[in-house]
C-alpha positions as CSV (number, residue, x, y, z in Angstrom):
1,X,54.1,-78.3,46.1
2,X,56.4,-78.3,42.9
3,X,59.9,-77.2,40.2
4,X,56.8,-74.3,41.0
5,X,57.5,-73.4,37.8
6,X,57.2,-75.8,39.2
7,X,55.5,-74.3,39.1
8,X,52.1,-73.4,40.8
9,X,48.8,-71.8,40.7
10,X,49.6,-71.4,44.6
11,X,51.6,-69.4,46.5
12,X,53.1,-70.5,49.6
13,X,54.3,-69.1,52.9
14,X,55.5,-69.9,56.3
15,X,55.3,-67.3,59.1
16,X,56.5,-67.6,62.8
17,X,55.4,-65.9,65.9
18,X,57.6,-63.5,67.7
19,X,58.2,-64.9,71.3
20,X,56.3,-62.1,72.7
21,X,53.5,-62.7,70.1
22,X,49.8,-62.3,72.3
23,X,47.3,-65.1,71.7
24,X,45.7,-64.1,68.2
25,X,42.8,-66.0,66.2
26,X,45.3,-67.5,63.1
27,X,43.2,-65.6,60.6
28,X,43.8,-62.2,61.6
29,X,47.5,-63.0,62.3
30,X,48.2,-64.1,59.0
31,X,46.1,-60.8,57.8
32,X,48.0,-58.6,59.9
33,X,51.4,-60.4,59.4
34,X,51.1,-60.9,55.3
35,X,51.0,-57.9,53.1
36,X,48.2,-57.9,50.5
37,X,46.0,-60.7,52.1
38,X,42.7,-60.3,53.3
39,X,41.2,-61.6,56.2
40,X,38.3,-63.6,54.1
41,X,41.0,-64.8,51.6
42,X,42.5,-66.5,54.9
43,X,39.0,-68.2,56.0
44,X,38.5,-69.4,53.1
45,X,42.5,-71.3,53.0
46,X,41.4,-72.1,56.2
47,X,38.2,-73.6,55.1
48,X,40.4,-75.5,52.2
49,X,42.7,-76.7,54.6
50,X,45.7,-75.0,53.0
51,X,46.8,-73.4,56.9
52,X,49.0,-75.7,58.9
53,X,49.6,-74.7,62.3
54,X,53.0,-76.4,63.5
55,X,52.0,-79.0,60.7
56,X,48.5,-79.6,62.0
57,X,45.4,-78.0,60.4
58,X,44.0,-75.2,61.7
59,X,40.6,-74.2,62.3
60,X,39.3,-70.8,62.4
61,X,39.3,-70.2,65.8
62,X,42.6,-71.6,66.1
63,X,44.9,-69.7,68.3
64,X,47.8,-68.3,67.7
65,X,51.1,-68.6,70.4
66,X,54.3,-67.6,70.6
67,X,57.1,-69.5,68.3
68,X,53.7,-71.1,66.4
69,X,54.9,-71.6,62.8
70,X,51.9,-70.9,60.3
71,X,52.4,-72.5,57.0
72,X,49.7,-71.7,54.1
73,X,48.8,-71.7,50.5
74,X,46.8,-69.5,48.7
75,X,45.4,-69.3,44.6
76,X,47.6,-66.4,43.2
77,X,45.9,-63.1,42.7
78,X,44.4,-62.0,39.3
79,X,46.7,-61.4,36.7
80,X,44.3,-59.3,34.7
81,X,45.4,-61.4,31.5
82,X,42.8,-61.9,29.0
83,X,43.1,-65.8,28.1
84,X,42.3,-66.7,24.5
85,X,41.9,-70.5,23.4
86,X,44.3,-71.1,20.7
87,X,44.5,-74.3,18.5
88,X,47.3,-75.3,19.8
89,X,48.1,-79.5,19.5
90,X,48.2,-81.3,23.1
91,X,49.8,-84.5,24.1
92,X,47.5,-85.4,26.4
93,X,48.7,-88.9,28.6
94,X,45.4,-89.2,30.5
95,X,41.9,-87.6,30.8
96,X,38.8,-88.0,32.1
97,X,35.7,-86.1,33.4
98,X,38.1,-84.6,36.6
99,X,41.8,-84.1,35.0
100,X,43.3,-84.0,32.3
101,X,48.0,-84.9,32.3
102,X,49.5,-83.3,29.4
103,X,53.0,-84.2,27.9
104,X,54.3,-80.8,27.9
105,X,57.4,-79.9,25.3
106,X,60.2,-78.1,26.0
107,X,60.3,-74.5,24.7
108,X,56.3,-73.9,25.8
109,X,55.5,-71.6,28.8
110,X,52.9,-72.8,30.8
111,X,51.0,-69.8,31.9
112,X,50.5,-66.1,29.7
113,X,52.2,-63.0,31.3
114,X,55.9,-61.5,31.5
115,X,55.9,-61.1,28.0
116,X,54.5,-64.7,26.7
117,X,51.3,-63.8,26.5
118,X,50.1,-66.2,23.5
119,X,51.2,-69.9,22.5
120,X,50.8,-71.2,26.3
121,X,49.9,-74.4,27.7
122,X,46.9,-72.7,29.1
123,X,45.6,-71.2,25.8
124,X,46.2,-74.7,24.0
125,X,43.8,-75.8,27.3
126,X,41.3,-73.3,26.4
127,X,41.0,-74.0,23.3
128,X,40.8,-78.0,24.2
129,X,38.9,-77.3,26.8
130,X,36.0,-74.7,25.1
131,X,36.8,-71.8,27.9
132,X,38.0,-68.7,27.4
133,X,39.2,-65.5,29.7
134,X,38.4,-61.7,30.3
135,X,41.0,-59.9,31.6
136,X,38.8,-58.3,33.9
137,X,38.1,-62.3,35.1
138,X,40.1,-63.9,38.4
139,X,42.0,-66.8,37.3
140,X,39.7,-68.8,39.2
141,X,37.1,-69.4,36.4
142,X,40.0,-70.6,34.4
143,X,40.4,-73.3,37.6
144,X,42.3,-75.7,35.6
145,X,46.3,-75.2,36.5
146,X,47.8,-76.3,39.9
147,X,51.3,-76.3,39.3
148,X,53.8,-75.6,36.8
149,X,57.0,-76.5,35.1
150,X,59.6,-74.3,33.6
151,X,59.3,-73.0,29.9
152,X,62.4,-75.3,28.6
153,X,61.3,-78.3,30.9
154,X,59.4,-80.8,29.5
155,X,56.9,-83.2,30.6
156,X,54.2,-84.4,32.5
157,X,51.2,-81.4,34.3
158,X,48.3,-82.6,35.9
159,X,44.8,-80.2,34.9
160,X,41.9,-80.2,37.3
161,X,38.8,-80.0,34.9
162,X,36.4,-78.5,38.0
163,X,36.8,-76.5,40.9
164,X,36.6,-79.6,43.3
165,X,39.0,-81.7,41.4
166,X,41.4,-78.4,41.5
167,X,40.7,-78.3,45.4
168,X,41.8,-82.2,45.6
169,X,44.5,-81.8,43.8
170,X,46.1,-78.9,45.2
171,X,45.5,-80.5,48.9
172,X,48.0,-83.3,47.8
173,X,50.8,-81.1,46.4
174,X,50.3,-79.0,49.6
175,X,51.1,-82.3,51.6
176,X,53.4,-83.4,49.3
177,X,51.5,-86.7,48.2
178,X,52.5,-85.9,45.0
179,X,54.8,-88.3,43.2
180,X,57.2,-86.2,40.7
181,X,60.0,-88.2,39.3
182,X,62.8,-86.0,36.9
183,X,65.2,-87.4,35.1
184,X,68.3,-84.7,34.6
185,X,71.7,-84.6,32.7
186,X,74.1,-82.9,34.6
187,X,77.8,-81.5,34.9
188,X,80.4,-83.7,36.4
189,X,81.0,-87.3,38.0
190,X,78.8,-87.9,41.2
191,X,81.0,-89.1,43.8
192,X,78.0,-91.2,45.3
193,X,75.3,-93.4,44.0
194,X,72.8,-91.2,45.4
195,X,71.9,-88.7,47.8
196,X,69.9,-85.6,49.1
197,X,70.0,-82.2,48.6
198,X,68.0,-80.0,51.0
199,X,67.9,-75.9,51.5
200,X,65.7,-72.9,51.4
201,X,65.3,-71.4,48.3
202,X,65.2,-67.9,47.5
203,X,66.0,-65.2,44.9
204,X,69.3,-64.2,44.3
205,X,69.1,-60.5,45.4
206,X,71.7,-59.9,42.5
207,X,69.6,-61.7,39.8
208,X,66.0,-61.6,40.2
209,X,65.5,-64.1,37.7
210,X,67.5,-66.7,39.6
211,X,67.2,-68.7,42.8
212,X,69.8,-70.2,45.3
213,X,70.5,-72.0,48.4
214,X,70.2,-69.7,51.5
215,X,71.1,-71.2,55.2
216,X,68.7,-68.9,56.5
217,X,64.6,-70.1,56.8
218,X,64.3,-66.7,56.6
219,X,64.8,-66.1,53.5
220,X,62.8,-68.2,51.3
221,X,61.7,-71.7,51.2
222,X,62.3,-75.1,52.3
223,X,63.0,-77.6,49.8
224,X,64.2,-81.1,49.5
225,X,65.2,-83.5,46.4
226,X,66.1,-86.6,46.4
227,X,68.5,-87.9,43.3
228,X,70.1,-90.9,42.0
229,X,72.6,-91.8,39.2
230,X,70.8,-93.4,36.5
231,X,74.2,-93.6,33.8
232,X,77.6,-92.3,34.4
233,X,79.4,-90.6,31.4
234,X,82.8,-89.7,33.0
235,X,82.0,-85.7,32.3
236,X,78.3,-85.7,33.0
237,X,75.8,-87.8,34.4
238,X,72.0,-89.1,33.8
239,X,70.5,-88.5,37.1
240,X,66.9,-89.4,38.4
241,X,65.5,-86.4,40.5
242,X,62.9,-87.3,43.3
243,X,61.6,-83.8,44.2
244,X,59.7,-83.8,48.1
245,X,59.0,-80.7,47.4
246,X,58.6,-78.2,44.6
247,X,59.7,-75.0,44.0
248,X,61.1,-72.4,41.6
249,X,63.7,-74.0,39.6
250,X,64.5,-76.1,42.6
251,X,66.3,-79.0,41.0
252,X,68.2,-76.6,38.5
253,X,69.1,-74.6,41.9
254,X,69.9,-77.8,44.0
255,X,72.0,-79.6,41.8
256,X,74.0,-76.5,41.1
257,X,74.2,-75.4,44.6
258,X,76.2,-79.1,45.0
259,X,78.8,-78.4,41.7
260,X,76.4,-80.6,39.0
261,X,74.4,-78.0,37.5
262,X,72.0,-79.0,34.2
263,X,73.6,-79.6,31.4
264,X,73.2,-76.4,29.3
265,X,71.2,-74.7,31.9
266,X,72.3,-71.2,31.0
267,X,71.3,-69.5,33.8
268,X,72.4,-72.0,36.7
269,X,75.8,-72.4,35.1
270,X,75.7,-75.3,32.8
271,X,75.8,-73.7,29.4
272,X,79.6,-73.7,29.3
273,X,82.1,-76.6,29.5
274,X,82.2,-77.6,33.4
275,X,84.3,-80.7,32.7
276,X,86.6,-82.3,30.5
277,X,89.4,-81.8,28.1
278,X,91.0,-78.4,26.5
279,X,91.4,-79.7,22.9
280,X,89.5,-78.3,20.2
281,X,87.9,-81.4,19.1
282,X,86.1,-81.9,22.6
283,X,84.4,-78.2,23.1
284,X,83.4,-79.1,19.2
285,X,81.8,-82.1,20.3
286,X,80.4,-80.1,23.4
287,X,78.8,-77.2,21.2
288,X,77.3,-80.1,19.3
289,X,75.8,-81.6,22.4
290,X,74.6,-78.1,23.4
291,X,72.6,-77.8,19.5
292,X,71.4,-81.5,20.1
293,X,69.8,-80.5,23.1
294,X,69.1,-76.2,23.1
295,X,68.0,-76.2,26.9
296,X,68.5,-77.5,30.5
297,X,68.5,-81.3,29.8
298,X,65.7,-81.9,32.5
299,X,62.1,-83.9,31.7
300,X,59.3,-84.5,34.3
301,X,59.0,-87.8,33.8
302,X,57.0,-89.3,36.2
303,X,54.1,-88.2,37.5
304,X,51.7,-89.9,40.4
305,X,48.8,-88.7,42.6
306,X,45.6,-89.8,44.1
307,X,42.1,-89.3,41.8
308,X,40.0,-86.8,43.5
309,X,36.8,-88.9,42.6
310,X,37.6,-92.0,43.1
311,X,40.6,-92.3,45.0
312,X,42.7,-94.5,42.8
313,X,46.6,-94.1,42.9
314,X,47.4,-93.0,39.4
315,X,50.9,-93.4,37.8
316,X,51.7,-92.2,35.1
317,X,55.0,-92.0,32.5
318,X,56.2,-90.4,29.9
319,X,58.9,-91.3,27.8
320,X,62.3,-88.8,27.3
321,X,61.7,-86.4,24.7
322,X,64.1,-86.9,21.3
323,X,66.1,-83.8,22.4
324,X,67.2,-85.7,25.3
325,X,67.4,-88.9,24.0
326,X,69.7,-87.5,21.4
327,X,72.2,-86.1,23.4
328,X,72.6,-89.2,25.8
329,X,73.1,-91.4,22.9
330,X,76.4,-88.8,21.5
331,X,77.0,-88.7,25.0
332,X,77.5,-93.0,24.9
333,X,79.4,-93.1,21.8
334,X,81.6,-90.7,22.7
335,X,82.6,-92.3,25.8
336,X,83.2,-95.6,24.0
337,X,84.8,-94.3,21.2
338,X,87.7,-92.9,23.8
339,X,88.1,-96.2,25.9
């Protein structure tokens, strides 16, 4: 599903049986085996088709063995957030009567709570859209969002309009139909054209607000992006990022888990100078790249899925943000001016 923050609206989990696990209907195991769930909340995943079963859908009266592995989504809880529509200008790429792609701007959180509870992506929806939120309401009636991309990432979000384009919709990023292209500045000369980067994800234990590579299933989850150099700048690159999946700041985590983290992506690493020269002149020229472009260099560029209606392939673009555009162009005539 996807950068979770990409991102999501869904919650995901994988669960194994023990080897000694005794022959269990699937949603009472994942009731008994995942804390806060109910058993009804799992029939009705079921009924979605958000339970895989080792990676086939389950029914519910599907049995559980030992060594199954239960994968599943579910909509997040309520947040108990009242939602208020604010006039807030969109730049909307597509609509029509099922979804709705905004261009999303850097600096913009996508959903209120932790402390950004107004000027959101979804109280510029609600105001666009002519709904509006109770806290004592489930996010469900809001049943626009289904996935998500980090405050200072820009670019492209799908919005279901109705519940069944929201059900559609969700299915695909839960089978990974979904086509998300990223195109990333980053730290350092790529010794390859291109490559892959794959790893669970988790949280640091030392810094809940980051993520990292673990070896260990265990102890988050799988994820997988593809990338591919784009323009080669001697000290950083331009990079296309293809993710397969989509989690919590998984490219910012995976291309700083392999020595390229985002260029000024503070909390991966890549606000400081990772490469290049001691003189003055070039950390002044750095701190000038980092004012050009105030956040992780990373826009969601691409964006394709399948119309819940009418099953057309849609593909859609947009175009890197000034910010970015900017700093890629000092980026080029610095490196010509030193040839």
């Amino acid at each position: 599903m996807t950068d979770f923050d990409q991102e999501e609206l869904f919650e995901h989990f994988r669960l194994v049986a023990d080897k000694g696990q005794a022959p269990l209907r699937v949603d009472k195991f994942i009731a008994t085996h995942q804390e806060g769930t109910s058993r009804s909340r799992v029939q009705q995943a079921i009924k979605l088709g958000y339970v895989l079963v080792n990676d086939k859908p389950a029914k519910a009266n599907t049995i559980i063995r030992p060594c199954d592995v239960i994968k599943f989504v579910m909509p997040y809880e309520r947040r108990g957030v009242e939602i208020l529509p604010e006039n807030i200008p969109l730049d909307v790429v597509y609509e029509d009567e099922d979804v709705l792609v905004v261009n999303k701007p850097a600096g913009m959180v996508v959903h209120p709570g932790h402390g950004n509870y107004n000027g959101t992506l979804v109280n510029a929806l609600a105001y666009y859209l002519g709904i509006s939120q109770g806290a004592e309401e489930g996010d469900e009636r809001m049943g626009v969002l289904v996935h998500r991309i980090d405050k200072d990432t820009s670019g492209l979000l799908v919005v279901a309009k109705n519940p069944s384009a929201q059900a559609h919709l969700a299915d695909q990023f839960f089978i990974h139909s979904i086509d998300r292209v990223y195109t990333a500045v980053v730290w350092g000369n790529l010794a390859e054209d291109e490559g892959t980067v794959a790893g669970t994800i988790g949280r640091d234990p030392n810094d809940r607000l980051r993520f990292r590579v673990y070896d260990d299933p265990e102890k988050g989850k799988w994820a997988v992006t593809h990338w591919k150099v784009l323009e080669r700048y001697g000290f950083i690159t331009v990079v296309e990022c293809r993710l397969e999946t989509g989690r919590t700041h998984q490219i910012r985590v995976h291309m700083s888990s392999i020595g390229h983290p985002l260029f000024n992506d503070e909390r991966y690493g890549g606000a400081e100078i990772r490469q290049g020269t001691i003189y003055a002149k070039y950390r002044q020229f750095i701190q000038n790249c980092f004012a050009v472009c105030p956040r992780q260099a990373l826009h969601a560029r691409t964006l394709g899925f399948t119309h819940p209606r009418s099953g057309e392939r849609i593909f859609l673009e947009a175009p890197l943000p000034d910010d970015m555009t900017a700093l890629i162009e000092k980026w080029r005539s610095y490196v010509t001016a030193i040839r």
